[in-house]
C-alpha positions as CSV (number, residue, x, y, z in Angstrom):
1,X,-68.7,-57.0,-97.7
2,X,-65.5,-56.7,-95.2
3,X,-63.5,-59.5,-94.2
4,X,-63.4,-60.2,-90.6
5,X,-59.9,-59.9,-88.7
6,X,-58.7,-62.3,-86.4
7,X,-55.7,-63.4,-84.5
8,X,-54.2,-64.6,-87.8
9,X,-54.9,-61.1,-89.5
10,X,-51.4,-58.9,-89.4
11,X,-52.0,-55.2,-89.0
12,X,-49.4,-52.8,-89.9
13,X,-48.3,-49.4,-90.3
14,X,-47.2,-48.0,-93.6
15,X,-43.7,-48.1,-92.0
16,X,-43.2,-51.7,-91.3
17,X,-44.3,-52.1,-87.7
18,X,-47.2,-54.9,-86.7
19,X,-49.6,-55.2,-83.8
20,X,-49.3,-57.8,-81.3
21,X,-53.3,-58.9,-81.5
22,X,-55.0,-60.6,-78.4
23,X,-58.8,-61.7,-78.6
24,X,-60.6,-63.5,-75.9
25,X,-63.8,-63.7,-78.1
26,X,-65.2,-66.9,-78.1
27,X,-66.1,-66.8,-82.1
28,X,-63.6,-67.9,-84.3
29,X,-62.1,-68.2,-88.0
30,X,-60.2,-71.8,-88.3
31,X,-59.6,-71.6,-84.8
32,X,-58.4,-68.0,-84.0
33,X,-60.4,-65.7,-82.3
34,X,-61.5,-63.1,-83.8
35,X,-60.4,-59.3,-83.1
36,X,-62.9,-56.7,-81.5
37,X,-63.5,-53.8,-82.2
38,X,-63.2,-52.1,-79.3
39,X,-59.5,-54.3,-78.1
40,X,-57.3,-52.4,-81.1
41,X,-56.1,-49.3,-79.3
42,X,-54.9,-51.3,-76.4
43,X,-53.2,-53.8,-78.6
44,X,-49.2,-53.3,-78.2
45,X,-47.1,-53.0,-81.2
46,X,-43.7,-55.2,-82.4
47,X,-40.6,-53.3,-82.6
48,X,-39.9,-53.2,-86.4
49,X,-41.5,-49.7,-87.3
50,X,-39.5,-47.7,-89.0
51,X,-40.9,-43.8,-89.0
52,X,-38.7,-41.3,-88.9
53,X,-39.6,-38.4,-86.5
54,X,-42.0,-38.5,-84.6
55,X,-41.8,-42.5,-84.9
56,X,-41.9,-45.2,-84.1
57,X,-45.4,-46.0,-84.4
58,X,-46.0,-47.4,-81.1
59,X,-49.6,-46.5,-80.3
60,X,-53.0,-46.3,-82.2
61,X,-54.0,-43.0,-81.8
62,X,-57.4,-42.7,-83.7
63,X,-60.0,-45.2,-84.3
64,X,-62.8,-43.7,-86.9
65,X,-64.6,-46.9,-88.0
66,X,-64.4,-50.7,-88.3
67,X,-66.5,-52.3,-86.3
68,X,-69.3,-54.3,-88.0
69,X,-72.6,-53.2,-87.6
70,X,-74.6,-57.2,-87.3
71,X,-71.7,-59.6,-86.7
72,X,-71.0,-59.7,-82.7
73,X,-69.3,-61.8,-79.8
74,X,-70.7,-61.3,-76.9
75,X,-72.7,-58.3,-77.5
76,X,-69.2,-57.1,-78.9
77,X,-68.5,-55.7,-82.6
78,X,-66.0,-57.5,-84.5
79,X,-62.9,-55.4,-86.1
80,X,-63.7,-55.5,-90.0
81,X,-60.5,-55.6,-92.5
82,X,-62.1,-52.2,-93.6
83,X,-61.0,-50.5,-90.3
84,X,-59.9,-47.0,-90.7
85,X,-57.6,-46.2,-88.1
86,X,-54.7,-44.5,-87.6
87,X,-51.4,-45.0,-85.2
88,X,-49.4,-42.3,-82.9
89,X,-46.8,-40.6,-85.9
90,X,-50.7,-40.4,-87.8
91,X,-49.4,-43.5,-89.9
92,X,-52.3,-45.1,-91.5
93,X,-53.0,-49.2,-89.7
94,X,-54.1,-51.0,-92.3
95,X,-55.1,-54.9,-91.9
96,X,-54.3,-58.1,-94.1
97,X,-56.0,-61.0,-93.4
98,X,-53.8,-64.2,-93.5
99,X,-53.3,-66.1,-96.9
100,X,-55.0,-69.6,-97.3
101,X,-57.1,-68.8,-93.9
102,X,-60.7,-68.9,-93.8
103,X,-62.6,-66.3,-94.3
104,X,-65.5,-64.8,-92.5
105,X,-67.8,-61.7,-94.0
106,X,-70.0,-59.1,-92.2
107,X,-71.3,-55.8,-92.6
């Protein structure tokens, strides 16, 4: 089972940089919504990324799965902590879930 992101989760680059997350789904983990599936490319990224060239990371440039197959909001798939994705230098994005925060899991 994969743990469900939310606004709470940080994702990051292997560089350093993290993802400004936004969710207006109405299902939530201890309060924060939680992130869909389809929302992470358009998420903008923090300044903090520190890739040499090409970098910064600054974009997420590939999205090859992640999205839970059952657990919806709104007809939407949630994002899963399992996400493969990948930003714009092709850093890998990978997602930690925040400590001492509930937990939701899905397939």
């Amino acid at each position: 089972m994969a743990v469900v992101t939310d606004t709470a989760t940080t994702l990051r680059c292997d560089h350093g940089g993290t993802i400004l997350t936004r969710s207006s789904a109405k299902l939530t983990i201890s309060t924060a919504p939680v992130l869909l599936f389809p929302d992470l490319p358009g998420f903008t990224w923090n300044p903090g990324c520190t890739a040499p060239n090409p970098g910064p990371c600054a974009s997420t440039a590939a999205v090859v799965s992640g999205a839970a197959a059952r657990l919806t909001s709104n007809g939407v798939p949630v994002l899963l902590s399992t996400l493969v994705a990948t930003s714009n230098t092709p850093s890998p994005i990978t997602a930690e879930p925040a400590p001492n925060h509930g937990t939701l899991t899905a397939v």
